[in-house]
N, C-alpha and C positions, 0 to 999 in steps of 0.2 A: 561614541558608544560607551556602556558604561555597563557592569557585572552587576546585577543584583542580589544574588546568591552567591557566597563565599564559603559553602559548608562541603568541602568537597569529595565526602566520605557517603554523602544523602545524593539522591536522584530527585529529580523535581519538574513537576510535568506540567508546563504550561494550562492553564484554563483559560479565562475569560477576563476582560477589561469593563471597569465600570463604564458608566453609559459617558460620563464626562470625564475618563481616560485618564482620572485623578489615581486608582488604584484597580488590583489584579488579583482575580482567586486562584491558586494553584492546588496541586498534591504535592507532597512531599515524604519519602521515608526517612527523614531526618529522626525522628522520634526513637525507633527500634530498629531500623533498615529491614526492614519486613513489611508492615502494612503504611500505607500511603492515606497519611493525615490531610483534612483541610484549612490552607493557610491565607490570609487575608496580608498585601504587601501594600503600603501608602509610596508610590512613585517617590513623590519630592525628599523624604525623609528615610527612604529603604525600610523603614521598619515592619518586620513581620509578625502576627502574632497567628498561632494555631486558633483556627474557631470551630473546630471536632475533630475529637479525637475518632478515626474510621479502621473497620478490618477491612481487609485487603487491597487488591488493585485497583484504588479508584483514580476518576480524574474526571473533572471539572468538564461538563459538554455544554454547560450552560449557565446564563445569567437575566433575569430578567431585568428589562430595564427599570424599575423604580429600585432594584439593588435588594432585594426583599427575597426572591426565590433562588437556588442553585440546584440547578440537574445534575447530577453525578452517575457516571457510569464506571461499570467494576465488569471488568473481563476477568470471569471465574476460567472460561476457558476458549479455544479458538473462535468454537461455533456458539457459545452460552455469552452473552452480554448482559448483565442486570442495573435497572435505572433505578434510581432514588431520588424524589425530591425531597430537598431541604428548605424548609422555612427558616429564615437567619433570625428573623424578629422573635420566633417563639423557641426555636431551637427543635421544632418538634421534624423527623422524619418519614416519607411514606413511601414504601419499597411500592412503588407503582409497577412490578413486574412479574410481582409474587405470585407462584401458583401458575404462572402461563410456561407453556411448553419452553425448552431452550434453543434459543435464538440470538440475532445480529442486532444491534441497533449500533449505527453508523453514520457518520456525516451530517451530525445533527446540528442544526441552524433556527437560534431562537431568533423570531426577527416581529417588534412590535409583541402584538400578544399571543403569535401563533409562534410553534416549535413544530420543526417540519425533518424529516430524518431519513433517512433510505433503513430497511430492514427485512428479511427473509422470513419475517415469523408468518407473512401472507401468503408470499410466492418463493421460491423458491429461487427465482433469479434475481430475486429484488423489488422493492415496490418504494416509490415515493410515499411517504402518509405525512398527515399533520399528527400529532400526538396529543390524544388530551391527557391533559394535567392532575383533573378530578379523578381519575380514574385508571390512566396510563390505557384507554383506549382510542385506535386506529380510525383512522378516517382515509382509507386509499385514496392519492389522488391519480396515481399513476403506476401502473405497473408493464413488465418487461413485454406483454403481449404486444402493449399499443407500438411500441417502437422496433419489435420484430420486423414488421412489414416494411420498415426502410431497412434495415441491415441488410432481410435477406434481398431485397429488391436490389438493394444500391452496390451489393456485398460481388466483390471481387477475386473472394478465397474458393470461388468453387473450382479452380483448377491452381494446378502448385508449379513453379518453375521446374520442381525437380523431377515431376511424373508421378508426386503422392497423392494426387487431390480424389477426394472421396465422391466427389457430387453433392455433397448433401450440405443445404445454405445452415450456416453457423447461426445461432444468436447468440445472445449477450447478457450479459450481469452487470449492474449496476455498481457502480463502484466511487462514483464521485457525486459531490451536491452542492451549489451555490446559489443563495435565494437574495435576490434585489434589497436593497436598504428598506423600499417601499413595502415589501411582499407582494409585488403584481408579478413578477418572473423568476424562474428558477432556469437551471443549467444544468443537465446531468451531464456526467462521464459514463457510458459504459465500453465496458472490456469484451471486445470480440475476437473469441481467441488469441487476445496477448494485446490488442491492435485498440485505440481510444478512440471510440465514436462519440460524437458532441450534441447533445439535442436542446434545445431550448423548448420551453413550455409553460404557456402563460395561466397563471395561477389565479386569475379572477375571471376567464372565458372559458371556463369549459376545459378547461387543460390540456387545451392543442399542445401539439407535439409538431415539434418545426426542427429538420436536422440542420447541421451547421456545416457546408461541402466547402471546401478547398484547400484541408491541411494534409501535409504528406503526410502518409502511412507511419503511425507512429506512436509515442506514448506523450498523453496528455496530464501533466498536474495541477496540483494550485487554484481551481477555479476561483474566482471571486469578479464580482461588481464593480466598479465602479463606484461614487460617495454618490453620484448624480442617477445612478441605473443605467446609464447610457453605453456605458463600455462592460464587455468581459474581459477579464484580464486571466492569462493562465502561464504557462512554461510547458513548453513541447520539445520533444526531441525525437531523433531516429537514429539506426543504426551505420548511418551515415552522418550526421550531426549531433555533437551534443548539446544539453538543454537549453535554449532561449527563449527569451520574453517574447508575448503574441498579445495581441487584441483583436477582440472583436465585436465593431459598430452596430448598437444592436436595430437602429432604424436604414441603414444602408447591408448587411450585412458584408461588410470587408474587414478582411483579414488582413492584420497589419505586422508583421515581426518586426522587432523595433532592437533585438542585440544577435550577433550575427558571431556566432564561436569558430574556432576555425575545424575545418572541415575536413579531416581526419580517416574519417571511418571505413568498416566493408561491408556490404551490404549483407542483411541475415533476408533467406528465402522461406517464404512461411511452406511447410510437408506437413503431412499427416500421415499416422501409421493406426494400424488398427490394434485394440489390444484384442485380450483371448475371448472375452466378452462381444466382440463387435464396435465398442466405442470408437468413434474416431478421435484421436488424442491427437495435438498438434506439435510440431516441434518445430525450432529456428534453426538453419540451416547456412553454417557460412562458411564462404569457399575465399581463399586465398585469391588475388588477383594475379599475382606472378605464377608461371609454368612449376609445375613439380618437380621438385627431384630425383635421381632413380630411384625407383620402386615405391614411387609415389608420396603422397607428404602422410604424416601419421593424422588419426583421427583421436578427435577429443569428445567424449560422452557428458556431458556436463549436465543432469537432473537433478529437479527443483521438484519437490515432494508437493502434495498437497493435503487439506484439499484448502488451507488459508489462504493461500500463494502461489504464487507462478513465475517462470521466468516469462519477460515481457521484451518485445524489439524495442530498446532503448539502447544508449551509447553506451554499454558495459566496458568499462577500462580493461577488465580481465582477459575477453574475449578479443578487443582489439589489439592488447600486447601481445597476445600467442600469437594471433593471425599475423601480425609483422614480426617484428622479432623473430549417487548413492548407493549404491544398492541395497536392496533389504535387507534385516537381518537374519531374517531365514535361510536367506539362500547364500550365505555369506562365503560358503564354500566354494561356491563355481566361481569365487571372483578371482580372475586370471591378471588382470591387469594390476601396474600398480594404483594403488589408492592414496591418497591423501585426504585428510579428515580432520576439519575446525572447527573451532567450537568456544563457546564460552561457559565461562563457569557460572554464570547468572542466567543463563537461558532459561527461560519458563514456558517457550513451546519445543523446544528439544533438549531436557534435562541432561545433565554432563553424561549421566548414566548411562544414557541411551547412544551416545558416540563413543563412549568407553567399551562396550559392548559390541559392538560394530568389529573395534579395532581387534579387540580382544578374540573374536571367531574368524578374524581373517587371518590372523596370526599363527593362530591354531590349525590353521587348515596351511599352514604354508606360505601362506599369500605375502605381497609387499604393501608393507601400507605404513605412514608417517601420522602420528595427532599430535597437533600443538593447538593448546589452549590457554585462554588467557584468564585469570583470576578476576580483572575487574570489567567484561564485559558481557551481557547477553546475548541474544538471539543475531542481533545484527553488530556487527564492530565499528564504534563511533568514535572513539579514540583517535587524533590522526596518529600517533604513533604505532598502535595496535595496526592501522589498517597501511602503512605504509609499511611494517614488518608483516603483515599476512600475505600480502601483493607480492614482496621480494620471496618471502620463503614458495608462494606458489610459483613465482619464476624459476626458480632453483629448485624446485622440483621436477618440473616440466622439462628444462633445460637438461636435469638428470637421466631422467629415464627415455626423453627423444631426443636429445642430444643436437645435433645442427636440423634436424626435422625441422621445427620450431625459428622460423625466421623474422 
């Protein structure tokens, strides 16, 4: 293994690999640590040189193969995605997004001469399209209707172990994309209710939609091909294992797990509660395996805002260490329980402000609440030092306020 990057002040976001694997286009805020330039890396010789200077968050979604064109996407905001093609040979740019409502573009895969992407600006739960290029217009190949009809058919969520289930069959949002070397197949992910459903769908017949049954309940990543199209390759896991390598045989369909982690975990029960609207909102549900102690074990509230993200039944280290071993800011004053509140100082979908403010009206109102934030991370904590000091301080917190609860 060898560091390519030794600027370690700059953040720098992987892009795309020449077509003969010789060099790499990335972003990078090395420049002003603010907007994310585009930089051109020759493998054998490390050397970098910037070939555009860019504002703001971009990053490299694409490359074509004769090494001539670069798609760049720039997340102005959660729900707002905007594309750029770059011509490298004339230097010339064309905002292919200008002017159209604000929307996702996601999971784009250039493969041959087509660029194929998952996006919202169609449907609202997601749609497959090819994107042209001349114009940054859609060409639907698929969208979330067709593949309803297996979820809610095959769909298992209409009742809850714990006596929440609403009745009403769930579908799904598209959330993952992997299109064959060839371009004859693709692979989506969608997210049903938390839970990774797999569909295959052949992309020169009419765009059957073929689901993929035999993995446990669980969260799906990674999709990719194969170099021959013959295998999917991904990483699954559940709230009873965590993530390992799968394949799967796309002319026999068998499922193969091929790394086996050790097995660990407690199981999360999918519920649902209704909010004041009606919605049926779902939540994970996990019960301790050993008998309570008197007056029962303490309950842990643990919400994940949206509408970017969600918490999902994956092997959350958090959730399994308490198990052994937000509120808004409006209503900041009912909050009764202690609170604890992380954060980074880089964050650019929840500005330091915005948890500073939090703390700041629970405090005022009385309330117990702890914030510790870090100066060099954002949104998510990638640092292993950051996240193995965020893990211990949330034990020591917990451990504080439930005291032996907490087993």
């Amino acid at each position: 293994m060898r560091r390519l990057t030794d600027n370690a002040e700059a953040i720098h976001r992987f892009g795309a690999w020449s077509r003969d694997g010789k060099s790499l286009l990335y972003t990078s805020n090395a420049h002003n640590q603010i907007d994310f330039d585009l930089y051109r890396m020759e493998i054998a010789t490390g050397a970098a040189e910037m070939v555009r200077e860019c504002s703001g968050r971009r990053e490299v979604v694409g490359w074509s193969n004769d090494g001539r064109y670069v798609l760049n996407a720039e997340e102005v905001a959660s729900e707002q995605v905007e594309l750029f093609l770059l011509d490298l040979a004339t230097d010339e740019e064309r905002h292919l997004t200008a002017g159209l409502p604000a929307a996702r573009y996601y999971e784009v895969r250039w493969v041959n001469e087509s660029v194929y992407l998952l996006t919202d600006r169609t449907h609202d739960r997601g749609a497959l399209c090819r994107l042209a290029l001349a114009d940054g217009g859609l060409e639907i190949v698929v969208d979330t209707s067709a593949i309803d009809e297996y979820t809610i058919a095959n769909s298992s969520f209409s009742r809850d172990d714990c006596g929440f289930g609403s009745g009403v069959p769930p579908v799904g949002e598209l959330e993952q994309l992997a299109v064959s070397p060839d371009g004859s197949r693709a692979a989506v992910g969608v997210n049903v209710e938390g839970y990774s459903r797999l569909f295959l769908i052949d992309l020169k017949g009419g765009a059957s939609v073929q689901p993929v049954r035999g993995l446990p309940d669980g969260v799906t990543k990674g999709l990719r091909f194969s170099p021959d199209g013959e295998r999917l390759l991904f990483s699954h896991q559940t709230p009873l294992q965590p993530e390992d390598i799968w394949t799967l045989e796309l002319a026999s369909s068998a499922l193969t797990q091929h790394t086996f982690s050790n097995r660990a975990g407690i199981a999360a029960a999918l519920i649902h509660f209704a909010a004041f609207d009606g919605r049926r909102i779902p939540a994970f549900y996990y019960r301790p395996q050993t008998p309570s102690p008197p007056g029962g074990y303490p309950c842990i509230l643990y919400v994940h805002g949206g509408p970017a993200s969600q918490q999902r039944p994956d092997f959350d280290v958090r959730f399994q260490y308490f198990l052994r071993s937000i509120s808004p800011l409006h209503k900041a004053e009912r909050i009764r329980c202690p609170l604890l509140v992380m954060a980074g100082d880089n964050d650019p979908r929840v500005p330091l402000y915005e948890s500073q403010q939090i703390v700041e009206r629970v405090r005022a109102a009385n309330g117990t609440v702890e914030f510790i934030h870090y100066a060099d991370e954002g949104h998510n904590f990638s640092k292993l030092a950051n996240r193995i000091d965020s893990f211990t301080k949330m034990a020591e917190f917990l451990n504080s306020h439930l005291g032996n609860g907490v087993a």
